[in-house]
C-alpha positions as CSV (number, residue, x, y, z in Angstrom):
1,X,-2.5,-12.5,-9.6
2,X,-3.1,-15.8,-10.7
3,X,-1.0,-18.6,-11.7
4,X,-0.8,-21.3,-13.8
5,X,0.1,-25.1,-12.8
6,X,3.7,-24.1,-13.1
7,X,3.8,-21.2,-10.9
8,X,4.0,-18.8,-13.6
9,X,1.5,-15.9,-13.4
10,X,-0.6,-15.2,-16.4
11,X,-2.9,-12.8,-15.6
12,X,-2.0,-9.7,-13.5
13,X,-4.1,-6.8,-12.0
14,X,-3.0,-3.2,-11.7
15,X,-4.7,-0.7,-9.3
16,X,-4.5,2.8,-8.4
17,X,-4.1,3.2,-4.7
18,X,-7.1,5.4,-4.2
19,X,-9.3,2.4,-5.5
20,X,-12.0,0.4,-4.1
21,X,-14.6,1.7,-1.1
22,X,-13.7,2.1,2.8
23,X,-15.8,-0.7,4.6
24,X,-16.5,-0.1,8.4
25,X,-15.2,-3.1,10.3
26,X,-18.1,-2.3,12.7
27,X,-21.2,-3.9,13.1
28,X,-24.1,-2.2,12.8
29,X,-25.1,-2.4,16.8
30,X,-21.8,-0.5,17.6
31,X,-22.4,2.2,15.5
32,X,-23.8,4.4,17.9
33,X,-22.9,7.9,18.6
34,X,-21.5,7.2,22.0
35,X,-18.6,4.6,20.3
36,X,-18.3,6.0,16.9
37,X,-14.8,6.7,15.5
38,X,-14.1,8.8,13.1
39,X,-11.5,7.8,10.3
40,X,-9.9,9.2,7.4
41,X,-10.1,6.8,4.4
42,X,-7.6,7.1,1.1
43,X,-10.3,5.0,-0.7
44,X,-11.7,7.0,-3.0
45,X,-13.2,4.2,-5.6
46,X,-11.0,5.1,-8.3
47,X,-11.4,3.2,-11.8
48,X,-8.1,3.9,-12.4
49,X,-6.9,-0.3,-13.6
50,X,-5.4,-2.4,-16.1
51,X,-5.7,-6.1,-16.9
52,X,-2.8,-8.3,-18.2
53,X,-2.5,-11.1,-19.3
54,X,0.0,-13.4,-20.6
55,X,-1.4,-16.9,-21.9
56,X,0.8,-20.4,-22.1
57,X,0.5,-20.1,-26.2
58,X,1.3,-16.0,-26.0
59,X,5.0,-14.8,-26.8
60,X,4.2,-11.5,-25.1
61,X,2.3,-9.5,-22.3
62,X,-1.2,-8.4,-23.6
63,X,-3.3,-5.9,-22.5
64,X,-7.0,-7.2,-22.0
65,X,-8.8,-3.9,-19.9
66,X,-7.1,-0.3,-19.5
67,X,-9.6,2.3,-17.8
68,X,-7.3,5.3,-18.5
69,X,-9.2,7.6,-15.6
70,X,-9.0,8.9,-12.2
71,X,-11.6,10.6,-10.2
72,X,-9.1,12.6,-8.4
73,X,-5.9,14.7,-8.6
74,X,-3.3,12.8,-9.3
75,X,-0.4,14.3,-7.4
76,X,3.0,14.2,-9.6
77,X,5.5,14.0,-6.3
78,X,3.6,10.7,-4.8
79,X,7.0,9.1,-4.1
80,X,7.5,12.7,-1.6
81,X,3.9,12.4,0.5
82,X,2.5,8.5,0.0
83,X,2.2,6.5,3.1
84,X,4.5,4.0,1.8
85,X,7.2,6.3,1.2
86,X,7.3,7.7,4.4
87,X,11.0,8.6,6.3
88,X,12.0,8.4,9.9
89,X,12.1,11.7,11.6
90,X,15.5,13.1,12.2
91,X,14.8,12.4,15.9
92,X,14.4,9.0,15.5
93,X,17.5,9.1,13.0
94,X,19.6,10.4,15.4
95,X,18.8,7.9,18.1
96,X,19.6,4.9,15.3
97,X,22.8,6.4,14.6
98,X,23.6,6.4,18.2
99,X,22.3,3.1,19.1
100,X,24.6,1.7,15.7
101,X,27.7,3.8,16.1
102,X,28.5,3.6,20.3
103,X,25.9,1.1,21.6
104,X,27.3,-1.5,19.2
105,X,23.2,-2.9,19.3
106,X,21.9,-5.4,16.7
107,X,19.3,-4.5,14.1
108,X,16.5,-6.4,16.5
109,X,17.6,-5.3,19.6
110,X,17.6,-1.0,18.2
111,X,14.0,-2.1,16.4
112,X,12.6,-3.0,19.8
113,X,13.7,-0.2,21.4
114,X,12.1,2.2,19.0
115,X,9.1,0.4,19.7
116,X,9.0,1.1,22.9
């Protein structure tokens, strides 16, 4: 996103979530078989992105770059199953209901206790 010398954004970047390339935050000395870790990645380098754009002197949003195409299945109920969208378990539920109906707990004090 960047801005212009009035705060207002003019040029704007969209993404698809599975885009970009997983980069090991270990060094190269540490990679050894004894302290490797194995990790699931949702990068996928996608190419899935659009470019916009909207110039002091414009009167609308353009578009300036649109690459129309994923290298994966897109999955139509993402709202359901992405990370981001992810729900408490009705265990946990039923322990925030408890601590707001009969422990009479604040927001921070019930947030540190599912913590712990």
């Amino acid at each position: 996103m960047d801005q212009n010398s009035k705060g207002q954004v003019y040029k704007r970047t969209l993404v698809c979530e599975f885009s970009g390339k997983y980069k090991s935050k270990k060094m190269a000395e540490v990679a050894l078989k004894e302290t490797q870790q194995n990790t699931k990645t949702k990068k996928l380098n996608c190419p899935w992105h659009i470019n916009l754009s909207f110039p002091d002197q414009a009167t609308q949003i353009g578009v300036t770059t649109f690459i129309n195409q994923h290298n994966h299945i897109l999955v139509p109920k993402t709202q359901e199953f992405a990370t981001k969208y992810r729900l408490f378990t009705d265990e946990a539920l039923n322990e925030i209901s408890l601590m707001t109906k009969h422990g009479n707990l604040t927001l921070t004090v019930q947030k540190n206790l599912l913590k712990a």
